[in-house]
N, CA, C and O of each residue as an XYZ file, in Angstrom:
912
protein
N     134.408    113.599    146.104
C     133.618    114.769    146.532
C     132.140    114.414    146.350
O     131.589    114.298    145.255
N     131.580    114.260    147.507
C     129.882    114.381    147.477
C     129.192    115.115    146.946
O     129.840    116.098    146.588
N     127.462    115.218    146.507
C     127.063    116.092    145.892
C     126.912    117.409    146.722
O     126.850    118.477    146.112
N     126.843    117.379    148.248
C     126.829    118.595    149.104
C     128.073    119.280    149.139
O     127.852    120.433    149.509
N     129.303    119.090    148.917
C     130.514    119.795    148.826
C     130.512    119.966    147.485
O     131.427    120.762    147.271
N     129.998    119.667    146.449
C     129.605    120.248    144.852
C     129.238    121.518    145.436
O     129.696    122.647    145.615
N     128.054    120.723    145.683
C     127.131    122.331    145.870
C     127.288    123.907    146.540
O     126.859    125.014    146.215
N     128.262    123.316    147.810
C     128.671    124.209    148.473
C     130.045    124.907    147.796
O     130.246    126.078    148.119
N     131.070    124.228    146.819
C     131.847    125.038    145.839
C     130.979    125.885    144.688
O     131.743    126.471    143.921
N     129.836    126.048    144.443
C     129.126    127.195    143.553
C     129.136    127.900    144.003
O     128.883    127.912    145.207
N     129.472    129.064    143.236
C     128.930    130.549    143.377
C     127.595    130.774    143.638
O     126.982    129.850    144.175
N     126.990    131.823    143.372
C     125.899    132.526    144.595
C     125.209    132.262    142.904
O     124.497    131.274    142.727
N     125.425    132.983    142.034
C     124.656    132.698    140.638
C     124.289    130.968    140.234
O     123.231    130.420    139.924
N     125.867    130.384    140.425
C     125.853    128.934    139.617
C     124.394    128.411    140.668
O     123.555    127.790    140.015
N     124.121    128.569    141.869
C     123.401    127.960    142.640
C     122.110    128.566    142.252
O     121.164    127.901    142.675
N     121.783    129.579    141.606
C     120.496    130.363    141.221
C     120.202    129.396    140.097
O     119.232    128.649    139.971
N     121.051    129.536    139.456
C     120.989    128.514    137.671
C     120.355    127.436    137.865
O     119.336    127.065    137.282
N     121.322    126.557    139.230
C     120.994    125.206    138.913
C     119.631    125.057    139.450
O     118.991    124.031    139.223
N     119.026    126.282    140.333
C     117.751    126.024    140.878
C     116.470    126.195    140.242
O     115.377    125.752    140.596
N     116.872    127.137    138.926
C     115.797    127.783    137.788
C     115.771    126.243    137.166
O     114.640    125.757    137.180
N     116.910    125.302    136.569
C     116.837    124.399    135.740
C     115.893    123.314    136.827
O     114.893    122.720    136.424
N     116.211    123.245    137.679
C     115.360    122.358    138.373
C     114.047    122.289    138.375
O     113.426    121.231    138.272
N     113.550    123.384    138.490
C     112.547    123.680    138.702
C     111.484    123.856    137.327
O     110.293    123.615    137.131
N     112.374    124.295    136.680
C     112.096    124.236    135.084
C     111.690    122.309    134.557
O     110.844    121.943    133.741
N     112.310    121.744    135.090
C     112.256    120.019    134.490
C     111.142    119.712    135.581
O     110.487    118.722    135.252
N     110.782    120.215    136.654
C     109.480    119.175    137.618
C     108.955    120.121    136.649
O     109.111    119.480    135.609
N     108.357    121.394    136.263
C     107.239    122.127    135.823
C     106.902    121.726    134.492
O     105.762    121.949    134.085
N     107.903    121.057    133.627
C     107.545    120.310    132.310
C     107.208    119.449    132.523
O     106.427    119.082    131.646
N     107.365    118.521    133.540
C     106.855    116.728    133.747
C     105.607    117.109    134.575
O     104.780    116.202    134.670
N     105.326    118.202    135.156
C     104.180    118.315    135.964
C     102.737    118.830    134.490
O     101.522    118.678    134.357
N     103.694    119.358    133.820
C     103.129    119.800    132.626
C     102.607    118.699    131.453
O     101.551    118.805    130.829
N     103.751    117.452    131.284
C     102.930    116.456    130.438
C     102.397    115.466    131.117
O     101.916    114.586    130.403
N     102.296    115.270    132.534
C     101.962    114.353    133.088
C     100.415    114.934    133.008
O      99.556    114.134    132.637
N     100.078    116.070    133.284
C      98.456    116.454    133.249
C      97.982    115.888    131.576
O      97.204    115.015    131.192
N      98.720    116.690    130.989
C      98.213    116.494    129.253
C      98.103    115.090    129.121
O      97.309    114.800    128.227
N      98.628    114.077    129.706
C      98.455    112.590    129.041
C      97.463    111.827    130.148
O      97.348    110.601    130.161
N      96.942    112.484    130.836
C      95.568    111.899    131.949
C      94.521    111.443    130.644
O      94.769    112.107    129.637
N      93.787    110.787    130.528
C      92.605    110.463    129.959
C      91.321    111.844    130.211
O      90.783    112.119    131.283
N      91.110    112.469    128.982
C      89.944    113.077    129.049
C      88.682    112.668    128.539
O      88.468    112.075    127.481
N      87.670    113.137    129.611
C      86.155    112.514    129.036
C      85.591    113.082    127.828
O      85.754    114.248    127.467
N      84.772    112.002    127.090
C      84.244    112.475    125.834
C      82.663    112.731    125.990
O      82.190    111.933    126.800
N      81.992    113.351    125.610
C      80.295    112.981    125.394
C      80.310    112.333    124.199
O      81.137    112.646    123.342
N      79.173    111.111    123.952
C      78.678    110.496    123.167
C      77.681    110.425    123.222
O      77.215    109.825    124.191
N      76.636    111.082    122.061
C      75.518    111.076    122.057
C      75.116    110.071    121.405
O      76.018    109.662    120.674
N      73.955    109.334    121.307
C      73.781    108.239    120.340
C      72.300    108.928    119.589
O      71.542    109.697    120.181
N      72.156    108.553    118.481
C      71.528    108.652    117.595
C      69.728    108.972    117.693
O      69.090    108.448    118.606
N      69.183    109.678    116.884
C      67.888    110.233    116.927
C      66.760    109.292    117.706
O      66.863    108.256    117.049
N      65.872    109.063    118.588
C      65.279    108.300    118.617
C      65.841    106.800    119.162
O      65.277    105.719    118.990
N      67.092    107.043    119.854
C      67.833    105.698    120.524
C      67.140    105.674    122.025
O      66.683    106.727    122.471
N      67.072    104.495    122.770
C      66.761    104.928    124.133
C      68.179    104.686    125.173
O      67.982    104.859    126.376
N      68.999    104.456    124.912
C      70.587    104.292    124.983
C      70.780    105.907    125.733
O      70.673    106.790    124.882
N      71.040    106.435    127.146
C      71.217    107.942    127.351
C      72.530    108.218    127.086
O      73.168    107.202    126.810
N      73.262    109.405    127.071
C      74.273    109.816    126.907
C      75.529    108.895    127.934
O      75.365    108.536    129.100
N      76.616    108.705    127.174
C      77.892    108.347    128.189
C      79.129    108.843    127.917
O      79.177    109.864    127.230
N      80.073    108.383    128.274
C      80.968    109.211    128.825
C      82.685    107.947    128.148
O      82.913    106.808    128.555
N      83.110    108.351    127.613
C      83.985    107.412    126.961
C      85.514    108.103    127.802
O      85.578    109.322    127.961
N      86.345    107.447    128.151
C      87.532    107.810    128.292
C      88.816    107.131    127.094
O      89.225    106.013    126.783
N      89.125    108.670    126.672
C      90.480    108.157    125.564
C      91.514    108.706    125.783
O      91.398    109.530    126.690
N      92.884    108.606    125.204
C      93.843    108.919    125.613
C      94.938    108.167    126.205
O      94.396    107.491    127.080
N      96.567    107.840    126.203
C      97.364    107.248    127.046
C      97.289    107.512    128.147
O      97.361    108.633    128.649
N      97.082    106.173    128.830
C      97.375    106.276    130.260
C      98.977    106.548    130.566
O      99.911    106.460    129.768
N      99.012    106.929    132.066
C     100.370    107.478    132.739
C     100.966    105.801    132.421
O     101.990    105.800    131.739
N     100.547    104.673    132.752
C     101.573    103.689    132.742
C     101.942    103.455    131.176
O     103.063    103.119    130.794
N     100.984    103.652    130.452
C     101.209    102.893    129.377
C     100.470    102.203    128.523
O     100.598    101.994    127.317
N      99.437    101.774    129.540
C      98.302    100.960    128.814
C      97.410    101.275    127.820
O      96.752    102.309    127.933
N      97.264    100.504    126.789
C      95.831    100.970    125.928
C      94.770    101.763    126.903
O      94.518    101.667    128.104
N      94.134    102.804    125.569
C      92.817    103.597    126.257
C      91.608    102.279    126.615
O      91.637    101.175    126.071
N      90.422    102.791    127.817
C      89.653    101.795    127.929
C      88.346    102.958    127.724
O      88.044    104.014    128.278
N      87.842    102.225    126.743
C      86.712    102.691    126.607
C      85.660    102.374    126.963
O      85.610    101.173    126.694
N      84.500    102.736    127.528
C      83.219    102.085    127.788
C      82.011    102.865    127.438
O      81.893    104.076    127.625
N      81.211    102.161    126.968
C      80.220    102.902    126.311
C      79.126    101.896    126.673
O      79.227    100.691    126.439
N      77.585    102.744    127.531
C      76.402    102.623    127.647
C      75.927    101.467    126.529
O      75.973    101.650    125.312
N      75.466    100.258    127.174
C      74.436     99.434    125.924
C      73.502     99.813    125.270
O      73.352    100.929    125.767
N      72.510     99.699    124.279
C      71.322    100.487    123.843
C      71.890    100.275    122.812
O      72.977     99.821    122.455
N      70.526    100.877    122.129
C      70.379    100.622    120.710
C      68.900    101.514    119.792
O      67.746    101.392    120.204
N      69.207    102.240    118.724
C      68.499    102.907    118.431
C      66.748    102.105    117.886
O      66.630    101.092    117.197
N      65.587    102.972    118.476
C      64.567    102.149    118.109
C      64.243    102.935    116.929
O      64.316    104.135    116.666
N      63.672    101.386    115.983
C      63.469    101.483    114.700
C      62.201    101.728    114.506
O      61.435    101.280    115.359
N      61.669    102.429    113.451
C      60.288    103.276    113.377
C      59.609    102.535    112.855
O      59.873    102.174    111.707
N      58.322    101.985    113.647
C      57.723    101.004    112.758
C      57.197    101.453    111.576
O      56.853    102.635    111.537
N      57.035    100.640    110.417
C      56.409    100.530    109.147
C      55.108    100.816    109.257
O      54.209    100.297    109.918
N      55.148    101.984    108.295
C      53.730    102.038    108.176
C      52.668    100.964    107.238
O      52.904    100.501    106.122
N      51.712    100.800    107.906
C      50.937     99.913    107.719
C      50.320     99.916    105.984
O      49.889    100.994    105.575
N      50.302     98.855    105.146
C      49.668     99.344    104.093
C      48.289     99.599    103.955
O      47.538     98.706    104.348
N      47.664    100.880    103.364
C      46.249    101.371    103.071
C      45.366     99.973    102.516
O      45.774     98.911    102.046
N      44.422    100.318    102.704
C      43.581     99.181    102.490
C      42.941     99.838    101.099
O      42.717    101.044    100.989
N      42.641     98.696     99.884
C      42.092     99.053     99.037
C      40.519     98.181     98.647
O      40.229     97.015     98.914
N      39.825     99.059     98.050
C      38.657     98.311     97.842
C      38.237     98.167     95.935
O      38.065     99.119     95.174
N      38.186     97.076     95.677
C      38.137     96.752     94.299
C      36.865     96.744     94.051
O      36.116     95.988     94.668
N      36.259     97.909     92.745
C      34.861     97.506     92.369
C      35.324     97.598     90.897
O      36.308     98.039     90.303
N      33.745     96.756     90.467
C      33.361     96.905     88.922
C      32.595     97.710     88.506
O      31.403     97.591     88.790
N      32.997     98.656     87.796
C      32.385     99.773     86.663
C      31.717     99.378     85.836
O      32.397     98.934     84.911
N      30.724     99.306     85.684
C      29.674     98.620     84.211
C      28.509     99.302     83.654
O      28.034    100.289     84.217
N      28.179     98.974     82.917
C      26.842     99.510     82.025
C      27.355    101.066     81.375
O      28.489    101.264     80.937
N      26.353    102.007     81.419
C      26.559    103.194     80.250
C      27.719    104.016     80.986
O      27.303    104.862     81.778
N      28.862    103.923     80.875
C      30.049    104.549     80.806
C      31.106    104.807     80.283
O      31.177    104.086     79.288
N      32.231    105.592     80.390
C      33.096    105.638     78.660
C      33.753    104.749     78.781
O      33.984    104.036     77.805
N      34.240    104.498     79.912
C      35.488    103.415     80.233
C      34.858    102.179     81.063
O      35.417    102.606     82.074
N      34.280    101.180     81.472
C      34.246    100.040     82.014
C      35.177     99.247     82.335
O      36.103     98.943     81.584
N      34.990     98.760     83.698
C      36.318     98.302     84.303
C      36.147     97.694     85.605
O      35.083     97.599     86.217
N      37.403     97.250     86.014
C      37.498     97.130     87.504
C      38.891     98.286     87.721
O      39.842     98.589     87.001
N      38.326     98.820     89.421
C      39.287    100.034     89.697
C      39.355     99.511     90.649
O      38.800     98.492     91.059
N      40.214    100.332     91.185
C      40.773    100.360     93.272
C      40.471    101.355     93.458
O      40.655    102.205     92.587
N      39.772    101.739     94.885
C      39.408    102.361     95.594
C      40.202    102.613     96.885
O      40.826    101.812     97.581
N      40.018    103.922     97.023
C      40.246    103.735     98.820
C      39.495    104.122     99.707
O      39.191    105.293     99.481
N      38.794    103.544    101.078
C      38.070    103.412    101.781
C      37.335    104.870    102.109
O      38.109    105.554    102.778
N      36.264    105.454    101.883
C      35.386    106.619    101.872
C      35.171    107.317    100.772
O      34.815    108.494    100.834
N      35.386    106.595     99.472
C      35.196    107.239     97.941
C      34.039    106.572     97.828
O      33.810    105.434     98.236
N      33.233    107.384     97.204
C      31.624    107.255     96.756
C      31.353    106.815     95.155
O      32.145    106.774     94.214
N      30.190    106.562     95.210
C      29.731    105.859     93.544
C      29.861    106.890     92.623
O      29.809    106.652     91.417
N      30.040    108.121     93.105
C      30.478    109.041     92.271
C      31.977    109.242     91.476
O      32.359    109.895     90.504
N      32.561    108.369     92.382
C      34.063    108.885     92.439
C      34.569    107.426     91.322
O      35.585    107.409     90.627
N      33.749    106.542     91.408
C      33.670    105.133     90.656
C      33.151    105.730     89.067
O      33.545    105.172     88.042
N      32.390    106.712     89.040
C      31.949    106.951     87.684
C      32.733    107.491     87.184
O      32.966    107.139     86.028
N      33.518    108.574     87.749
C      34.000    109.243     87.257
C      35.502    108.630     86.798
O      36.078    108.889     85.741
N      35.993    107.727     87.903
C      37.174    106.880     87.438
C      36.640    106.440     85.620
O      37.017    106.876     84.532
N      35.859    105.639     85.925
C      35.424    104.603     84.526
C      35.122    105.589     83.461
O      34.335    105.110     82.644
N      35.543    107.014     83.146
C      35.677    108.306     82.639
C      34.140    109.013     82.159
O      34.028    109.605     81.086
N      33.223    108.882     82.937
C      32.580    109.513     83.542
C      30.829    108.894     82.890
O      31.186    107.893     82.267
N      29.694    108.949     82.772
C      28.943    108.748     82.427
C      28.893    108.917     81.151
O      29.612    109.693     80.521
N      27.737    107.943     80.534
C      27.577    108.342     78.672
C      26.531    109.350     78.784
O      26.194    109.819     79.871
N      25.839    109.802     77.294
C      24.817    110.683     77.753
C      23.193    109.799     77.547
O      22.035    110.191     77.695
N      23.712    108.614     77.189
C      22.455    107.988     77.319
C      22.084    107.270     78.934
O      21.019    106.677     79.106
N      23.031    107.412     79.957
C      22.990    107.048     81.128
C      21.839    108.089     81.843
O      21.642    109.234     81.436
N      20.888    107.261     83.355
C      20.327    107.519     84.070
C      21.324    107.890     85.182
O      21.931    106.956     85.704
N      21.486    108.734     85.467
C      22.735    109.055     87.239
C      21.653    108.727     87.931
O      21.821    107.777     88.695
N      20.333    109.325     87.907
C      19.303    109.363     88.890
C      18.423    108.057     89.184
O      17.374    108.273     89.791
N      18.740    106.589     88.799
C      18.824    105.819     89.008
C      19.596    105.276     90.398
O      19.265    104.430     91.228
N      20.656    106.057     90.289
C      22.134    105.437     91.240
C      21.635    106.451     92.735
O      20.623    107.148     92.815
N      22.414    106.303     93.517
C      22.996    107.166     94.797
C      23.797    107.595     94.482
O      24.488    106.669     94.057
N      24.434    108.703     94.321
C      26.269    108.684     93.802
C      26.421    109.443     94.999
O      27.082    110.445     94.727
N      26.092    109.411     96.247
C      26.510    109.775     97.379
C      26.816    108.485     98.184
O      27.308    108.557     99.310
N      26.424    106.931     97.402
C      26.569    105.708     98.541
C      27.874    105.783     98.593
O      28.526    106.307     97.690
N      28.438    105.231     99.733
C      29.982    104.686     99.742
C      30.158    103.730     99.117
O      29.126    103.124     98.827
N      31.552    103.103     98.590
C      31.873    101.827     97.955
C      32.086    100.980     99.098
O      32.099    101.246    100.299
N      32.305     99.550     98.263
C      32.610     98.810     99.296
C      33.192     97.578     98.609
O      32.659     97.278     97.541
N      33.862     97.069     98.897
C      35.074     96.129     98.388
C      34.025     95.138     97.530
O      32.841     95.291     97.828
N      34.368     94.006     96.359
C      33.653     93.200     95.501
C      32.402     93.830     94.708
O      31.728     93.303     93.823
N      32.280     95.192     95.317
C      31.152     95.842     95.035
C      31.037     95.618     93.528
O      32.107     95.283     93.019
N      29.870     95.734     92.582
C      29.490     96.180     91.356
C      28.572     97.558     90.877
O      27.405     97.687     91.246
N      29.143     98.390     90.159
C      28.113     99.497     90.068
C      27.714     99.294     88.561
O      28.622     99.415     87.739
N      26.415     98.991     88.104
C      25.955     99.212     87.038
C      24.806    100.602     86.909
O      23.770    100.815     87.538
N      25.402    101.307     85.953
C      25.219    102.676     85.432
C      24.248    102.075     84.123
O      24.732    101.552     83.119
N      22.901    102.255     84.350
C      21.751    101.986     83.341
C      21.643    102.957     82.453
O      22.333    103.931     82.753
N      21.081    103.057     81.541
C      20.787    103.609     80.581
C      19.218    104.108     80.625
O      18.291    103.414     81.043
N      19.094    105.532     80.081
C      18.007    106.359     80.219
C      16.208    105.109     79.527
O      16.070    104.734     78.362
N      15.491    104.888     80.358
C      14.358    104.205     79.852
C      14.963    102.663     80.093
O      14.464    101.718     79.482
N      15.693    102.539     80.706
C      16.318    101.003     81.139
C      15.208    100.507     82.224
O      14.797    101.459     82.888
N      14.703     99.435     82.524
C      13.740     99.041     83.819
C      15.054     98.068     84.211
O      15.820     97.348     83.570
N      14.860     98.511     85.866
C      15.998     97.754     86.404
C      15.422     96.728     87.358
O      14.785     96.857     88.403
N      15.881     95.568     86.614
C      15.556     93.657     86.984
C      15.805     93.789     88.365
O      16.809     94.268     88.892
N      14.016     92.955     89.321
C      14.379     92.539     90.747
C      15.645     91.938     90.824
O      16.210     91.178     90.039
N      15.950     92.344     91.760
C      17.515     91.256     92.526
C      18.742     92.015     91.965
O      19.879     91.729     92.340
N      18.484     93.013     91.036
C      19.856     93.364     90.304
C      20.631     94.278     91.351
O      20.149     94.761     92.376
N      21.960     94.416     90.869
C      22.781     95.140     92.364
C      22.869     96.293     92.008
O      23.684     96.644     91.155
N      22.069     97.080     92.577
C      21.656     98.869     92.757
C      21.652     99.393     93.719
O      20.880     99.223     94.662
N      23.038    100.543     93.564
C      23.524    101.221     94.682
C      22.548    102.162     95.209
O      22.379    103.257     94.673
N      21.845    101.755     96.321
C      21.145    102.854     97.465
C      19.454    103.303     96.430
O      18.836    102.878     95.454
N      19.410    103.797     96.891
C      17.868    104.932     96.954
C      17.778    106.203     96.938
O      18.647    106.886     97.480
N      16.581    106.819     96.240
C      16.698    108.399     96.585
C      15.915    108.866     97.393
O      14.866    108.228     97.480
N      16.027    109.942     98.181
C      15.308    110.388     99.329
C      13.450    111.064     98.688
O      13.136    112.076     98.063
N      12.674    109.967     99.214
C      11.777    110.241     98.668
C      11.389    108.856     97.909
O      10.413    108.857     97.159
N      11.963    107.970     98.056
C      11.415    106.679     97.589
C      11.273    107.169     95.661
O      10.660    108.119     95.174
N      12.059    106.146     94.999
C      12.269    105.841     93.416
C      12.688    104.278     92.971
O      13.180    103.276     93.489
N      12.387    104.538     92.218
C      12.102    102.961     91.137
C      13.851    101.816     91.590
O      14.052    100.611     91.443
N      14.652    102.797     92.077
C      15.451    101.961     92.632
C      15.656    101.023     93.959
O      15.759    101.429     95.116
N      15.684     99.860     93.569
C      15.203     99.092     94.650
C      16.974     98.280     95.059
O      17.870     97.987     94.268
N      16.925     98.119     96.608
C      17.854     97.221     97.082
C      17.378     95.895     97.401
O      16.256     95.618     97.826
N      18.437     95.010     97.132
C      17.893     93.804     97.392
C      18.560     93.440     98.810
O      19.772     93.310     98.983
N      17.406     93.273     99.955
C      17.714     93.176    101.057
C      18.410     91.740    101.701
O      19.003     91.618    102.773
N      18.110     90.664    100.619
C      19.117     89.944    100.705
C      19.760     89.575    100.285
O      20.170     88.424    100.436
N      20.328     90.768     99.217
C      21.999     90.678     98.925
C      22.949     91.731     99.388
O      24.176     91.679     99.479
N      21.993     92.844     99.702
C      22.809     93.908    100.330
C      23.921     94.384    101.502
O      23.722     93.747    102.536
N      24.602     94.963    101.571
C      25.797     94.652    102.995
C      25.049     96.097    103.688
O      24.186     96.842    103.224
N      25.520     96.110    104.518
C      25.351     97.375    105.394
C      25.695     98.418    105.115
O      25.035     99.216    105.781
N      26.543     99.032    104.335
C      26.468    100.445    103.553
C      25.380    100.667    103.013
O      24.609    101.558    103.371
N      25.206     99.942    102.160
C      23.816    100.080    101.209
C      22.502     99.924    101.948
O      21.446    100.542    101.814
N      22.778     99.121    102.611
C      21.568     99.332    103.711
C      20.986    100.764    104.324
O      19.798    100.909    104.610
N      21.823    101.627    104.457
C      21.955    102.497    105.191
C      21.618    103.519    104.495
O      21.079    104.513    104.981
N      22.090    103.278    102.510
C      21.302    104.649    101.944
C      20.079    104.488    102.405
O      19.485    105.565    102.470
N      19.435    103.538    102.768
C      17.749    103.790    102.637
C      17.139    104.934    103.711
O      17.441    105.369    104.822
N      16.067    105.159    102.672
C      15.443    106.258    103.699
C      14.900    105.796    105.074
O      13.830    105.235    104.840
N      15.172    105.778    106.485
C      14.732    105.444    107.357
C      15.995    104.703    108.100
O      15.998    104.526    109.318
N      16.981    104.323    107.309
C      17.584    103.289    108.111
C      19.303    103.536    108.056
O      20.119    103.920    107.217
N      19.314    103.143    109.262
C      20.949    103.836    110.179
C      21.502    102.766    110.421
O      20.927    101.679    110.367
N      22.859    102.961    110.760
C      23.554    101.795    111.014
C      23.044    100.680    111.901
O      22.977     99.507    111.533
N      22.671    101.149    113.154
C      21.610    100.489    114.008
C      20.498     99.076    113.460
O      20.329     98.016    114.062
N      19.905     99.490    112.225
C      18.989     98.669    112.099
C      19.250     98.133    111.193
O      18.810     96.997    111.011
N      20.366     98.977    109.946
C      21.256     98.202    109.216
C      22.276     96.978    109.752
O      22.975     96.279    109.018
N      22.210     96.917    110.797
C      23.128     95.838    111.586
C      22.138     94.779    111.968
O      22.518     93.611    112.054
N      21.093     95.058    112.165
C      19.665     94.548    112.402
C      18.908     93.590    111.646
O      18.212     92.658    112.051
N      19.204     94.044    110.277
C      18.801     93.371    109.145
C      19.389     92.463    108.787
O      18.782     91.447    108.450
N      21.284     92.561    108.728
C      21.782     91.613    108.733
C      22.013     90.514    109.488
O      22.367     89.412    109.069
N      21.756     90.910    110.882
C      21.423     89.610    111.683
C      20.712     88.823    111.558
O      20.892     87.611    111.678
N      19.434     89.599    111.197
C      17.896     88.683    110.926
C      18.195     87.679    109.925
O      17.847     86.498    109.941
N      18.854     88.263    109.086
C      18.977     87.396    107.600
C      20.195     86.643    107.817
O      20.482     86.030    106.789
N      21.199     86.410    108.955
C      22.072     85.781    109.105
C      21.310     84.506    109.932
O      21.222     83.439    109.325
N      20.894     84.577    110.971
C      19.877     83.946    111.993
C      18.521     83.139    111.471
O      17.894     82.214    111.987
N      18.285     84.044    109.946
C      16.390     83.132    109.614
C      16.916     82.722    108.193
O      16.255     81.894    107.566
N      18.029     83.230    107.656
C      18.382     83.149    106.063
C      17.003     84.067    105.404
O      16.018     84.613    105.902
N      17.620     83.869    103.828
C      17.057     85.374    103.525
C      15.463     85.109    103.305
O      14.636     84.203    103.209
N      15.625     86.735    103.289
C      13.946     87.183    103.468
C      13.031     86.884    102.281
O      12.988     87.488    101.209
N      12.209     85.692    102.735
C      11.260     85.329    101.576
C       9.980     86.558    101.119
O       9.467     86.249    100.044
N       9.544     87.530    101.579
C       9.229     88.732    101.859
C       9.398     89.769    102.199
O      10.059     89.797    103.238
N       8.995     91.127    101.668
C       9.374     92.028    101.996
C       8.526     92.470    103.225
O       8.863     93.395    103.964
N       7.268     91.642    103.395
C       6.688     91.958    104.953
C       7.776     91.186    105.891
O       8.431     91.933    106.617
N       7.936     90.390    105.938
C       8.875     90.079    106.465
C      10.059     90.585    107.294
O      10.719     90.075    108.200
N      10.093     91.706    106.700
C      10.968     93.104    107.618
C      10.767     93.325    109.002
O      11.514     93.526    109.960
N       8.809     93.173    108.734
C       8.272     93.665    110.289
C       8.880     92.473    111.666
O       8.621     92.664    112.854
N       9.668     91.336    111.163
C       9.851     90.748    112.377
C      11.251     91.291    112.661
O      11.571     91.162    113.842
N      11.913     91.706    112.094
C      13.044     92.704    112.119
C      13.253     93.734    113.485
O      13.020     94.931    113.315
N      13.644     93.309    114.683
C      14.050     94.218    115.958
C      13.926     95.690    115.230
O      14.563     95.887    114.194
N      13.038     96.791    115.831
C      13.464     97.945    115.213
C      12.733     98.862    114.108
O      12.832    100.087    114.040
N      11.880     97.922    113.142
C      11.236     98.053    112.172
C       9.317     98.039    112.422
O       8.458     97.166    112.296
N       9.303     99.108    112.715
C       7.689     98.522    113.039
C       6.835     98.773    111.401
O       7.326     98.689    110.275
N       5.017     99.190    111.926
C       4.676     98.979    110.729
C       5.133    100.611    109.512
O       5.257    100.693    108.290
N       5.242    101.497    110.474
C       5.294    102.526    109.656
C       6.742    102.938    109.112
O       6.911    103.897    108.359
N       7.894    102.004    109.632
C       9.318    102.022    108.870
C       9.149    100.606    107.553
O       9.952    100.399    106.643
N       8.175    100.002    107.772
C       7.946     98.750    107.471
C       7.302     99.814    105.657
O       7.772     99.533    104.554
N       6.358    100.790    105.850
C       5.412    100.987    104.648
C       6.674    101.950    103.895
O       6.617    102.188    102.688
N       7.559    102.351    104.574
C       8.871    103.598    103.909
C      10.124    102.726    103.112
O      11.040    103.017    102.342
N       9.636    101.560    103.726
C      10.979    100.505    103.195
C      10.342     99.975    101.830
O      11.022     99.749    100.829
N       8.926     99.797    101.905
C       8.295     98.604    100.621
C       8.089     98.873     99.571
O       7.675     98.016     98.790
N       8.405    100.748     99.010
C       8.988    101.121     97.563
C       9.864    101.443     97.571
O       9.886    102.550     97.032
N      11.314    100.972     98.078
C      12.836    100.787     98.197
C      13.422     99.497     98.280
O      14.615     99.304     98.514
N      12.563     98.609     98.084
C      13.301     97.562     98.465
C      12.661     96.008     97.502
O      11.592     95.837     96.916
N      13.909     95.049     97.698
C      13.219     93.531     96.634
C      13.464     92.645     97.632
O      13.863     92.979     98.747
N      13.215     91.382     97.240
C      13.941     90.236     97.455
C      14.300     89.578     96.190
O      14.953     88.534     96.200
């Protein structure tokens, strides 16, 4: 007996049955055959990667095969290092509590040097000093003492406005210090050091006047501020 003379000996029900079960077994295989497709993933990669988003497929395949994954090349960029601060080393000396060498960092003033070296004695002159000059790396600050006369050539930070007994030595001075002086800006502070790079140093303080910049009447504002 063939399967069509089977079929045609069922009843009107047995033939309902066998058509619910049928239909019942494609709707379960239609049912795990979807569930075992490969679904897509997002993968984001990490803060600051230039790598864009992709798309990974996981899951059994219908035949069988291992999942294949693929994932976008890239790679996260690394934050550069910050650079280390620059420090500037001076010496603290003469009437102070503490004497020393300190570190500095770049825009701290001769003030900020005294006060490191724990602060002035009370036999110290401040008004000798600038304590508004900037520091500057190898620098030396000597803090004199009240009725002290301070030796041509010695290294004395800046001038006071109004010309005083403190004198720079124009050819040992760098261009900060140049610049406390009354009259003179970076401009001619750059000026000076050329001259004295170009003629070597200044055997005179007239000598200024051949100085680009300096005529005679910056020339008479400079000559109680200044040594050789």
């Amino acid at each position: 007996m063939d399967i069509r003379e089977r079929l045609d000996g069922l009843s009107r029900g047995e033939l309902v049955g066998l058509i619910v079960v049928v239909v019942a077994l494609l709707a379960g295989g239609g049912l795990w055959y979807t569930r075992s497709l490969p679904r897509p993933v997002e993968v984001a990669t990490t803060a600051g990667s230039a790598a864009p988003l992709v798309q990974a497929s996981f899951g059994a395949s219908p035949s069988g095969a291992a999942p294949i994954v693929a994932v976008a090349s890239g790679s996260a960029s690394a934050s550069p290092s910050a650079s280390p601060t620059a420090t500037l080393i001076v010496d603290v000396a003469g009437a102070v509590r503490k004497p020393g060498v300190f570190e500095f960092a770049p825009g701290d003033r001769v003030i900020d040097a005294v006060e490191r070296a724990g602060g002035a004695l009370e036999v110290a002159d401040l008004t000798l000093l600038n304590l508004a000059a900037p520091l500057t790396d190898g620098q030396q600050i000597l803090v004199p003492k009240k009725g002290a006369a301070v030796p041509s050539g010695a290294p004395v930070v800046g001038g006071l406005p109004g010309g005083s007994t403190t004198l720079v030595n124009i050819n040992t001075a760098d261009e900060p210090t140049l610049e406390t002086l009354n009259g003179v800006g970076p401009v001619l502070a750059a000026a000076i050091m050329q001259y004295r790079t170009e003629h070597g140093p200044f055997a005179s303080i007239d000598q200024l006047d051949e100085v680009s910049g300096i005529g005679p009447a910056t020339l008479e504002d400079l000559r109680s501020q200044v040594t050789v």
